[in-house]
MARKE-359433 format. One record per atom (N, C-alpha, C): residue in three letters; chain; atom name; x, y, z. Coordinates in nm, 4 decimals. Example, Ala and Ser with C-alpha at 12.3 -4.5 7.8 and 13.67 -1.06 7.14 Angstrom:
MARKE-359433
@resn = ALA, chain = A, name = N, c1 = 1.3190, c2 = -0.5690, c3 = 0.7800
@resn = ALA, chain = A, name = CA, c1 = 1.2300, c2 = -0.4500, c3 = 0.7800
@resn = ALA, chain = A, name = C, c1 = 1.3200, c2 = -0.3300, c3 = 0.7800
@resn = SER, chain = A, name = N, c1 = 1.2850, c2 = -0.2250, c3 = 0.7080
@resn = SER, chain = A, name = CA, c1 = 1.3670, c2 = -0.1060, c3 = 0.7140
@resn = SER, chain = A, name = C, c1 = 1.2900, c2 = 0.0030, c3 = 0.7870
***
This chain:
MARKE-359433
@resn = UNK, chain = A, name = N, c1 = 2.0073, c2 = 1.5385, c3 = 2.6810
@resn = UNK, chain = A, name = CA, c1 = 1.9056, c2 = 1.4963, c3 = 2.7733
@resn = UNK, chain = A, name = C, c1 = 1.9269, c2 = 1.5608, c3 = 2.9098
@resn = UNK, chain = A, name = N, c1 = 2.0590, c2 = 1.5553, c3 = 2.9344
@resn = UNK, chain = A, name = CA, c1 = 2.0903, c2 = 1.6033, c3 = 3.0633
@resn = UNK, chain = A, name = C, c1 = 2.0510, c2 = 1.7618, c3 = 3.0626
@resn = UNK, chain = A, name = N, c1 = 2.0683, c2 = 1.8705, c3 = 3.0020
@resn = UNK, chain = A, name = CA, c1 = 2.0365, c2 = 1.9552, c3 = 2.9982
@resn = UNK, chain = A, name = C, c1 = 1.8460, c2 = 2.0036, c3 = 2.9874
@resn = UNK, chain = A, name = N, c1 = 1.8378, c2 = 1.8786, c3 = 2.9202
@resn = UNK, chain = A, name = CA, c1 = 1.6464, c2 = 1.9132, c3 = 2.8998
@resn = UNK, chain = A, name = C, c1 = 1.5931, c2 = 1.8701, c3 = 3.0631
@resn = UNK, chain = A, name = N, c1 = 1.6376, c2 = 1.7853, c3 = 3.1296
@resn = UNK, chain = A, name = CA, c1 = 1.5892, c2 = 1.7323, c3 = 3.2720
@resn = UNK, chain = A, name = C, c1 = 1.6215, c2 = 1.8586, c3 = 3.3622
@resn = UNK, chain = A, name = N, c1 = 1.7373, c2 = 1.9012, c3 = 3.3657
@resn = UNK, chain = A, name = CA, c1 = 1.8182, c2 = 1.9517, c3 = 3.4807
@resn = UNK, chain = A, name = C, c1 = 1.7426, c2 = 2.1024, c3 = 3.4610
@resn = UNK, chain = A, name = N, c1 = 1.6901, c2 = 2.1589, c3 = 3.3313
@resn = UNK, chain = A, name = CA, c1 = 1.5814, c2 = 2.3057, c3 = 3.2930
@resn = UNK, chain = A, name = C, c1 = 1.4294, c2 = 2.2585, c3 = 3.3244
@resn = UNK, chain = A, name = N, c1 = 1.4261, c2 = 2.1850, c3 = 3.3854
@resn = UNK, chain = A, name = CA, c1 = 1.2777, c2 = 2.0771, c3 = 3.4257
@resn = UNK, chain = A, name = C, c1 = 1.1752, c2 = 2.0860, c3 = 3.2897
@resn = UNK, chain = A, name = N, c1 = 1.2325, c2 = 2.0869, c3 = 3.1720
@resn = UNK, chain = A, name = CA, c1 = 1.1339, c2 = 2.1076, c3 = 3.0458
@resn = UNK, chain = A, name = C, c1 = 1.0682, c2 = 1.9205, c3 = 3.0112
@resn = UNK, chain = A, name = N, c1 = 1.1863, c2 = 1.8402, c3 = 3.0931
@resn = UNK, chain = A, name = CA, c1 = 1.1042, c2 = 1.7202, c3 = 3.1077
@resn = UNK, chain = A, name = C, c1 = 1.1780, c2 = 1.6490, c3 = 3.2687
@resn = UNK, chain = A, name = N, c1 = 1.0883, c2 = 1.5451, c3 = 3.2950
@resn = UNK, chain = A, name = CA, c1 = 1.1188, c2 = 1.5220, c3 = 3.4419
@resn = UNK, chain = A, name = C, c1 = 1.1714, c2 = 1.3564, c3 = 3.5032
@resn = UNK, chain = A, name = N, c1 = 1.1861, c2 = 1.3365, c3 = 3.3647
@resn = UNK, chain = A, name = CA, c1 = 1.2612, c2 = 1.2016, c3 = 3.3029
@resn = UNK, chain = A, name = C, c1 = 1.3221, c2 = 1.1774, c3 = 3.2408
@resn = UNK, chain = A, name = N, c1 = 1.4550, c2 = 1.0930, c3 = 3.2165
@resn = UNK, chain = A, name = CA, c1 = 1.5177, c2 = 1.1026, c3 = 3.0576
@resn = UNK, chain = A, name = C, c1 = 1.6215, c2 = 0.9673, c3 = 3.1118
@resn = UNK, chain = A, name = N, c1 = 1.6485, c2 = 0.8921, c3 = 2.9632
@resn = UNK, chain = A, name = CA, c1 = 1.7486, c2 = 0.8304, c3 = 2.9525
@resn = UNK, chain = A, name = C, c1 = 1.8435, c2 = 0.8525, c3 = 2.8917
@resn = UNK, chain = A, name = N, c1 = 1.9754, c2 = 0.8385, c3 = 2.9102
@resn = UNK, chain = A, name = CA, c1 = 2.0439, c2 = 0.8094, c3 = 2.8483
@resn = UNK, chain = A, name = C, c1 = 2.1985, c2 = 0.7971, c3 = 2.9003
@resn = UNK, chain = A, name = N, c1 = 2.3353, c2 = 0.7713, c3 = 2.8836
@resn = UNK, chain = A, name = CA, c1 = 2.4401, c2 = 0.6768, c3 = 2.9044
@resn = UNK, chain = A, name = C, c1 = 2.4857, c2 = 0.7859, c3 = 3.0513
@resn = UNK, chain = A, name = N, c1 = 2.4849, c2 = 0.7147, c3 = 3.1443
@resn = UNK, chain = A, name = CA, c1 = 2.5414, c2 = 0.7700, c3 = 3.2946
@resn = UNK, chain = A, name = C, c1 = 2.6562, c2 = 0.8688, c3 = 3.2778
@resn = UNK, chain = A, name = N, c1 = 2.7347, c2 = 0.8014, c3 = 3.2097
@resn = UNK, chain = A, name = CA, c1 = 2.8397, c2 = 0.9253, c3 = 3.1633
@resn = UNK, chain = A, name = C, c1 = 2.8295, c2 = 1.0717, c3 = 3.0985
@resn = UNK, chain = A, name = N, c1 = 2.7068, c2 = 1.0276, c3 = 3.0698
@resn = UNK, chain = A, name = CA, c1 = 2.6537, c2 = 1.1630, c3 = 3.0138
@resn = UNK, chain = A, name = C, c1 = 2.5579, c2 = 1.2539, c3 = 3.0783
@resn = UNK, chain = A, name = N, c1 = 2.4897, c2 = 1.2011, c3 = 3.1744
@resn = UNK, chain = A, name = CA, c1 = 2.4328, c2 = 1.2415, c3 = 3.2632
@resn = UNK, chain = A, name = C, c1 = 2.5108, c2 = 1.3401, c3 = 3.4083
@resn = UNK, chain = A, name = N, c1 = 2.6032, c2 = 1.2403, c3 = 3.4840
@resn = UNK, chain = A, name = CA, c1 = 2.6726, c2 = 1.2691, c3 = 3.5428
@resn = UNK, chain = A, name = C, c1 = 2.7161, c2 = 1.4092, c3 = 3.5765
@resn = UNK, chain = A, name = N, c1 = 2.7570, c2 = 1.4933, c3 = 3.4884
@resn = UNK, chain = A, name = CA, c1 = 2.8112, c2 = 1.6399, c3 = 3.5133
@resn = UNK, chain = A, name = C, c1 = 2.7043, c2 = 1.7323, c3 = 3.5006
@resn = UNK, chain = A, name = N, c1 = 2.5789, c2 = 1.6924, c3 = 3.5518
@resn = UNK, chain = A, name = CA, c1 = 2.5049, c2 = 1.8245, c3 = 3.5417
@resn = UNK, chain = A, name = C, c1 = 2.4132, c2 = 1.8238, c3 = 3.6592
@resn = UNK, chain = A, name = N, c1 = 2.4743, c2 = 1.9276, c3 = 3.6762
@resn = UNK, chain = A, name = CA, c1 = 2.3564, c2 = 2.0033, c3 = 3.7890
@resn = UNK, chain = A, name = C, c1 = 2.2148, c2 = 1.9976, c3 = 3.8061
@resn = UNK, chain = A, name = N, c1 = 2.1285, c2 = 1.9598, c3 = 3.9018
@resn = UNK, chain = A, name = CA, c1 = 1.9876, c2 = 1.9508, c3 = 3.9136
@resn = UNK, chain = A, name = C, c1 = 1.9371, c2 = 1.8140, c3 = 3.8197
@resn = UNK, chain = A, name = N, c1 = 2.0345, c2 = 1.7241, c3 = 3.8039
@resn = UNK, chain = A, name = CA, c1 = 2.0085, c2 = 1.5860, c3 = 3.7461
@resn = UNK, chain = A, name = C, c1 = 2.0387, c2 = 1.4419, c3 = 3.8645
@resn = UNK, chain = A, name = N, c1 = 1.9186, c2 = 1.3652, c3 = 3.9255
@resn = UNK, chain = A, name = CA, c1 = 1.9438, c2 = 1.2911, c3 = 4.0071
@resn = UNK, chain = A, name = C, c1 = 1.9286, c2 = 1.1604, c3 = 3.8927
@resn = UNK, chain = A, name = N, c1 = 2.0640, c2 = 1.0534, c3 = 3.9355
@resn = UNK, chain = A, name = CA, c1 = 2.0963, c2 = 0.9985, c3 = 3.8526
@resn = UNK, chain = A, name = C, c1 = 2.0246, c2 = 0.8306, c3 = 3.9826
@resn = UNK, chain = A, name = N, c1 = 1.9245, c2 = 0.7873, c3 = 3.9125
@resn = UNK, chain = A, name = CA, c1 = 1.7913, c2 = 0.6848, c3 = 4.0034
@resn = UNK, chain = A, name = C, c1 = 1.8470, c2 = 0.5523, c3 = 3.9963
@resn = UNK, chain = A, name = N, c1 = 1.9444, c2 = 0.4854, c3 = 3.8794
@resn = UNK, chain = A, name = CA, c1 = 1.9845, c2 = 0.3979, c3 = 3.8583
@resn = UNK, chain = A, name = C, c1 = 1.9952, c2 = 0.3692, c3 = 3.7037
@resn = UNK, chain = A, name = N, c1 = 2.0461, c2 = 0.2334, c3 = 3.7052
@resn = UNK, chain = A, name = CA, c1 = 1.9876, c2 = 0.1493, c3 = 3.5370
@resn = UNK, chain = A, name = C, c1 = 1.8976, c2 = 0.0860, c3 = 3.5074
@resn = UNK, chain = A, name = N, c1 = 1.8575, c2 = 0.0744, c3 = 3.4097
@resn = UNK, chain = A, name = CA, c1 = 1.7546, c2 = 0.0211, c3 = 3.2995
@resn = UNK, chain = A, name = C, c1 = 1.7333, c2 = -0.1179, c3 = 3.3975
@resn = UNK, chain = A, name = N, c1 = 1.5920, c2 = -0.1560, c3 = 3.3652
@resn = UNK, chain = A, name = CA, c1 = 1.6428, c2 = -0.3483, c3 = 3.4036
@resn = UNK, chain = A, name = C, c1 = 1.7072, c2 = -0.4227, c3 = 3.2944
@resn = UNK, chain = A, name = N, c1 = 1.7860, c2 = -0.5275, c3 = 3.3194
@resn = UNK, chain = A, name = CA, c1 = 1.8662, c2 = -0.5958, c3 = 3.2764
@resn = UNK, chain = A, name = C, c1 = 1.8542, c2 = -0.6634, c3 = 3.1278
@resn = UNK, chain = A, name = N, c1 = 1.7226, c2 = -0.6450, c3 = 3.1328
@resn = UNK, chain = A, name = CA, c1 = 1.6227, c2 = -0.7364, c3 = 3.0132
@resn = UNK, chain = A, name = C, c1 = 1.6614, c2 = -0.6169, c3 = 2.8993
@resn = UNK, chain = A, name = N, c1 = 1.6235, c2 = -0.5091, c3 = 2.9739
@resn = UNK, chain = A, name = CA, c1 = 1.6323, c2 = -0.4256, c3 = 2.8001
@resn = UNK, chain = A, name = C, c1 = 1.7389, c2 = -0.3189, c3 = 2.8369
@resn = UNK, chain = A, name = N, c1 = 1.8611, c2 = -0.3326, c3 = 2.9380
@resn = UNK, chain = A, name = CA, c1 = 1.9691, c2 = -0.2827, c3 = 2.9271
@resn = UNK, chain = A, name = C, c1 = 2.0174, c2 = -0.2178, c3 = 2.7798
@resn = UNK, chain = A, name = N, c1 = 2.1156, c2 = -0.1997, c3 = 2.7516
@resn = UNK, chain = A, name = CA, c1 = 2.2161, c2 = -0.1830, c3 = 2.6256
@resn = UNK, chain = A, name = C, c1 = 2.3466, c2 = -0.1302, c3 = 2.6868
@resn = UNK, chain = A, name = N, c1 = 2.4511, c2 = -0.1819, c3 = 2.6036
@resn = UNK, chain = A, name = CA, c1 = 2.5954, c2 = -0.1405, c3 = 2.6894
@resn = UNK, chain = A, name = C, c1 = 2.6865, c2 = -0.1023, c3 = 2.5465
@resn = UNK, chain = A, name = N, c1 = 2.7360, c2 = 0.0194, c3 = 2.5417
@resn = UNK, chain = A, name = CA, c1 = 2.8211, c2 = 0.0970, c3 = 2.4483
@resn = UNK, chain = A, name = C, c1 = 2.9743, c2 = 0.0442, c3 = 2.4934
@resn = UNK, chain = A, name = N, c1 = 3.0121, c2 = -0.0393, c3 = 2.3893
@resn = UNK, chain = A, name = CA, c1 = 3.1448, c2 = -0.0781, c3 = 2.3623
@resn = UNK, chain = A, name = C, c1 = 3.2301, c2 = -0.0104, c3 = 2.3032
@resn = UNK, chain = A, name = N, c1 = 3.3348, c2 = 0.0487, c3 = 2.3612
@resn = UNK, chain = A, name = CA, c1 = 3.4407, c2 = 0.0957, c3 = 2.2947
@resn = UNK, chain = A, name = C, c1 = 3.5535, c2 = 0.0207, c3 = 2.2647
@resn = UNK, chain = A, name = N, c1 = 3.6397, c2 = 0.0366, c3 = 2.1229
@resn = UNK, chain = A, name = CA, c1 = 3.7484, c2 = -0.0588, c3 = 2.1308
@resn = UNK, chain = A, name = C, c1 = 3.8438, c2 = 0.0619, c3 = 2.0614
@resn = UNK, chain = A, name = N, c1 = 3.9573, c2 = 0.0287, c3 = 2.0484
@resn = UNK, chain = A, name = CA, c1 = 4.0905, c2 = 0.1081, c3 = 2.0067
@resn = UNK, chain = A, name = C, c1 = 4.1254, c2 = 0.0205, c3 = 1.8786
@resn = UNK, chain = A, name = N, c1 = 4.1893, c2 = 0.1419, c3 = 1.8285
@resn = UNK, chain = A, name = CA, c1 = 4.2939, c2 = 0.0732, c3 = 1.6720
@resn = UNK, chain = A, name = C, c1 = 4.3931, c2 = 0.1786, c3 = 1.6765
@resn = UNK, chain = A, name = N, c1 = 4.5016, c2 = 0.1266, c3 = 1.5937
@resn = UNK, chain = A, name = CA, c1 = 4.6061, c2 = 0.2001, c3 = 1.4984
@resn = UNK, chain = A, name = C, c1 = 4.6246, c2 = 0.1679, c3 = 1.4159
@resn = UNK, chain = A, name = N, c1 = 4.6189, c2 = 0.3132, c3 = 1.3092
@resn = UNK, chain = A, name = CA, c1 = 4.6168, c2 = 0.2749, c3 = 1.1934
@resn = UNK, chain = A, name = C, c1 = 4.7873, c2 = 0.2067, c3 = 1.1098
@resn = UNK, chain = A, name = N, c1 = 4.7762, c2 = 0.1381, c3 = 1.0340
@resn = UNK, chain = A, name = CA, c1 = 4.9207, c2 = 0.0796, c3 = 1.0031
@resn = UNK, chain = A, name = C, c1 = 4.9670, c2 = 0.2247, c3 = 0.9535
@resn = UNK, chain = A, name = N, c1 = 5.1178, c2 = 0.1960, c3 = 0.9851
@resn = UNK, chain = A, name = CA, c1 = 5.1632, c2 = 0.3145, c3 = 0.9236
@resn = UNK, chain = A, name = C, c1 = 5.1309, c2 = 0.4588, c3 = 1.0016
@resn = UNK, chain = A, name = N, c1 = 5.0848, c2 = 0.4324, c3 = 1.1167
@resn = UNK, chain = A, name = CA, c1 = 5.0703, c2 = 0.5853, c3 = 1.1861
@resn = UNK, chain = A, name = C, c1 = 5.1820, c2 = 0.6186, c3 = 1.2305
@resn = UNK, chain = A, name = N, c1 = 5.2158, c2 = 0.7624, c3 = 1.2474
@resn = UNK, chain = A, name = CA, c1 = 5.3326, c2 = 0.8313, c3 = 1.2462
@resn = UNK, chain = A, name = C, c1 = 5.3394, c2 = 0.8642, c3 = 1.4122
@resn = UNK, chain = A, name = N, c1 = 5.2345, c2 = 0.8293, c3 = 1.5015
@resn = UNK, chain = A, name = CA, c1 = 5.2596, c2 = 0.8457, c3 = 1.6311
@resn = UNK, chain = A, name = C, c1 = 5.2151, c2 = 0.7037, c3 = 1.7005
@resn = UNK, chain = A, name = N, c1 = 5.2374, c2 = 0.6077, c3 = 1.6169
@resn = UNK, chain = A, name = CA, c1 = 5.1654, c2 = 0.4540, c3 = 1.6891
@resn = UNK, chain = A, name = C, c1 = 5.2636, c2 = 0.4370, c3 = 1.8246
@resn = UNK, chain = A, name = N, c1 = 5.3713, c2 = 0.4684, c3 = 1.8438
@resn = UNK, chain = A, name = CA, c1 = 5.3898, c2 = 0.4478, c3 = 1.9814
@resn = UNK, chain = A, name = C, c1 = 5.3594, c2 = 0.5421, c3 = 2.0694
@resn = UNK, chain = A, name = N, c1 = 5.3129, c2 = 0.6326, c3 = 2.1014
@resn = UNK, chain = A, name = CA, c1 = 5.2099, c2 = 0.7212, c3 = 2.1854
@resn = UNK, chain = A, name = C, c1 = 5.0834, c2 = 0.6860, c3 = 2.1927
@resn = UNK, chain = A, name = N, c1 = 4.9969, c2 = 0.6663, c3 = 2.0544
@resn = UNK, chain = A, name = CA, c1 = 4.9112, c2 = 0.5790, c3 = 2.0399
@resn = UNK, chain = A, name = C, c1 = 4.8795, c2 = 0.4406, c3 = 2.1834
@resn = UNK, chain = A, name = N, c1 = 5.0094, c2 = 0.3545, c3 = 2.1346
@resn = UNK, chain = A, name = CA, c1 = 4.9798, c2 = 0.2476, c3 = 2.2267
@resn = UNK, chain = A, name = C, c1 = 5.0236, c2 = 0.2622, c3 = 2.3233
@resn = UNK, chain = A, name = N, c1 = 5.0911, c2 = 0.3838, c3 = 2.3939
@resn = UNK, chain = A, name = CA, c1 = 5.1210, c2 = 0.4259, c3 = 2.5155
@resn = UNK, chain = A, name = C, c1 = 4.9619, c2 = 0.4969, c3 = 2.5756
@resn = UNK, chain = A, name = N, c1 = 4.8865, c2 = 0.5131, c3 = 2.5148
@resn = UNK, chain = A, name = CA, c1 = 4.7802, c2 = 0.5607, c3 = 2.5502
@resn = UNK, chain = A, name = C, c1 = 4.6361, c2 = 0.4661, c3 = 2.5666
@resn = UNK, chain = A, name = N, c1 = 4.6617, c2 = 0.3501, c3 = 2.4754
@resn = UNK, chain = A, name = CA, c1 = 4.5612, c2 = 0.2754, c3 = 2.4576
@resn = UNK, chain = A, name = C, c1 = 4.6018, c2 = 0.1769, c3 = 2.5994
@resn = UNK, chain = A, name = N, c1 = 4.7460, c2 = 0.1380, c3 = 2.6457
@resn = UNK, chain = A, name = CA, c1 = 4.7850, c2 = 0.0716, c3 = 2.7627
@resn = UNK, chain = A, name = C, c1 = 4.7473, c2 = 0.1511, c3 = 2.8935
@resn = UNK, chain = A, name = N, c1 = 4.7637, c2 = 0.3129, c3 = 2.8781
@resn = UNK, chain = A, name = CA, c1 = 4.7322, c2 = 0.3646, c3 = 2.9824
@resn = UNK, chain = A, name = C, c1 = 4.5796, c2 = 0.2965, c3 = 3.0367
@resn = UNK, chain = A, name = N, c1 = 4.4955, c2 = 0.3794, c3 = 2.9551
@resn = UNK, chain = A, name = CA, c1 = 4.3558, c2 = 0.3823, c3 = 2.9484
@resn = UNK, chain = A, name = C, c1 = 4.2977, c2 = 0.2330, c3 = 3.0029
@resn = UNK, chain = A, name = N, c1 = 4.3633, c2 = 0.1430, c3 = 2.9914
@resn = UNK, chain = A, name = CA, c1 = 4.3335, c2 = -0.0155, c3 = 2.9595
@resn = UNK, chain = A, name = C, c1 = 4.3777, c2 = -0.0822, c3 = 3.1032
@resn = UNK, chain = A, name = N, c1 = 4.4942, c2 = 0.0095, c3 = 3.1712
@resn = UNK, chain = A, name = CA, c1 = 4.5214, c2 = -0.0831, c3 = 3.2580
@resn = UNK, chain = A, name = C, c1 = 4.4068, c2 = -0.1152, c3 = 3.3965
@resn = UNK, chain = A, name = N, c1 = 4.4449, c2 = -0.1865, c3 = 3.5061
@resn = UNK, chain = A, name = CA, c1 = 4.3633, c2 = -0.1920, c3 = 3.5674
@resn = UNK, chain = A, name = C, c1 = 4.3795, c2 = -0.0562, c3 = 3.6461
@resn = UNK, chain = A, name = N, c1 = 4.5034, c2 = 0.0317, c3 = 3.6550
@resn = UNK, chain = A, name = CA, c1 = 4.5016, c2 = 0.1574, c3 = 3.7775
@resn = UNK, chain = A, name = C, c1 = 4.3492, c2 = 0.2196, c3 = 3.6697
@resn = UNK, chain = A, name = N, c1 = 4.3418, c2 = 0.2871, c3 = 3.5838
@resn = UNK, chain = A, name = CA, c1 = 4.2395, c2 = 0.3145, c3 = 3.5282
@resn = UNK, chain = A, name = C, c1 = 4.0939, c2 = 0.3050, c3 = 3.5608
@resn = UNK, chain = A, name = N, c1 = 4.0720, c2 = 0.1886, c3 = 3.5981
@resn = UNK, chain = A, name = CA, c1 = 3.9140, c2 = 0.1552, c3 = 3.6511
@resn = UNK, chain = A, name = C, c1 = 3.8490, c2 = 0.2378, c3 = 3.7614
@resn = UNK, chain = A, name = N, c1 = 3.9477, c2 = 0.2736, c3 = 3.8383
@resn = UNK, chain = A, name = CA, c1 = 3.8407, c2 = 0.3547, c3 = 3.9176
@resn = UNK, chain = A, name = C, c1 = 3.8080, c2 = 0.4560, c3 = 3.8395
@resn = UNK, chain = A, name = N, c1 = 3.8833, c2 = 0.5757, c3 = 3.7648
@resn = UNK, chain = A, name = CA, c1 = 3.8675, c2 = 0.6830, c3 = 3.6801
@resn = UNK, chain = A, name = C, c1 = 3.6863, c2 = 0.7042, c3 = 3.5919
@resn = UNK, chain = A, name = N, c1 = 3.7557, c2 = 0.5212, c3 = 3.5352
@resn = UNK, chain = A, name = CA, c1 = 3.6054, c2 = 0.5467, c3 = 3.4771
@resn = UNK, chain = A, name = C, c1 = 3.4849, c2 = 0.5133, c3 = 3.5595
@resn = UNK, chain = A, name = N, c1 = 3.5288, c2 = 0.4453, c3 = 3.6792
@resn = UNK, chain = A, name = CA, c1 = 3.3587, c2 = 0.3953, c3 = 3.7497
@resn = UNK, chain = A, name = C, c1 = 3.3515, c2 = 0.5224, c3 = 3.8012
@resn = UNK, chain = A, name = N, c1 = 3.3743, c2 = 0.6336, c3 = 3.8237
@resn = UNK, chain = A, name = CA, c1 = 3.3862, c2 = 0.7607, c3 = 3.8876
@resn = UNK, chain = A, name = C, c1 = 3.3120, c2 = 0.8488, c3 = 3.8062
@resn = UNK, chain = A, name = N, c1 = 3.3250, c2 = 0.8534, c3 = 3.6336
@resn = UNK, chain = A, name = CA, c1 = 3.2565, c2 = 0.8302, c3 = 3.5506
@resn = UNK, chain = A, name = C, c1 = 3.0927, c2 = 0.7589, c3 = 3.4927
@resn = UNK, chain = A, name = N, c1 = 3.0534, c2 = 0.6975, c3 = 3.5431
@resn = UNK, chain = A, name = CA, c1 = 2.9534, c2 = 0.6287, c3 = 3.5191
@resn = UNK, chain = A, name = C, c1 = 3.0255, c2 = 0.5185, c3 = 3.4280
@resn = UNK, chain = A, name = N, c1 = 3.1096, c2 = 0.4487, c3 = 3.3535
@resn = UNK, chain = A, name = CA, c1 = 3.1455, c2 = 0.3591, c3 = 3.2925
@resn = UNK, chain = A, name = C, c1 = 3.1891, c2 = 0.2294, c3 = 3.3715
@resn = UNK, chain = A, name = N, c1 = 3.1969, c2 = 0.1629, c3 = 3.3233
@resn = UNK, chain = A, name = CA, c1 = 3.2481, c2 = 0.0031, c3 = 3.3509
@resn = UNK, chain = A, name = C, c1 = 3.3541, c2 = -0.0390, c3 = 3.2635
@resn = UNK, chain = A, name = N, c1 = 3.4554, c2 = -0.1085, c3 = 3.3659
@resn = UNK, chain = A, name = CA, c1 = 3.5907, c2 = -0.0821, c3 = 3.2965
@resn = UNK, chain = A, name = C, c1 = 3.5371, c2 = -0.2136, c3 = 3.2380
@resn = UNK, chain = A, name = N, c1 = 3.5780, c2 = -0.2757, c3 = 3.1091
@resn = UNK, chain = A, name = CA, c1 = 3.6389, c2 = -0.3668, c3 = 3.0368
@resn = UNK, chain = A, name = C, c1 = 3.7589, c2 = -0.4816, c3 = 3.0621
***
């Protein structure tokens, strides 16, 4: 989407801020109203038996902590 707006082939578009964000000649107006919002949940696993589960959860703690949150609101995301 970001690419079809920012080549002016259309002069509107939705879709997830994070994805929007890194492109050039894309003014990002706000969010949806609240009523027909939608919010993309991400969650983490390891699989039993993974051969790197402690890097794994050294990574899933990184990502998770609160220093993290600014990273992603910087991002267009909302920390969790």
């Amino acid at each position: 989407m970001g690419s079809i707006i920012a080549s002016g082939e259309a002069e509107i578009g939705f879709q997830q801020v994070s994805e929007l964000s890194h492109f050039a000649g894309v003014d990002y107006v706000g969010p949806l109203p609240a009523d027909i919002q939608r919010f993309t949940t991400f969650s983490s696993g390891i699989i039993a038996g993974a051969k790197t589960a402690d890097a794994a959860k050294a990574l899933v703690k990184f990502i998770t902590a609160p220093a993290a949150a600014d990273a992603f609101k910087r991002r267009g995301m909302e920390p969790g």
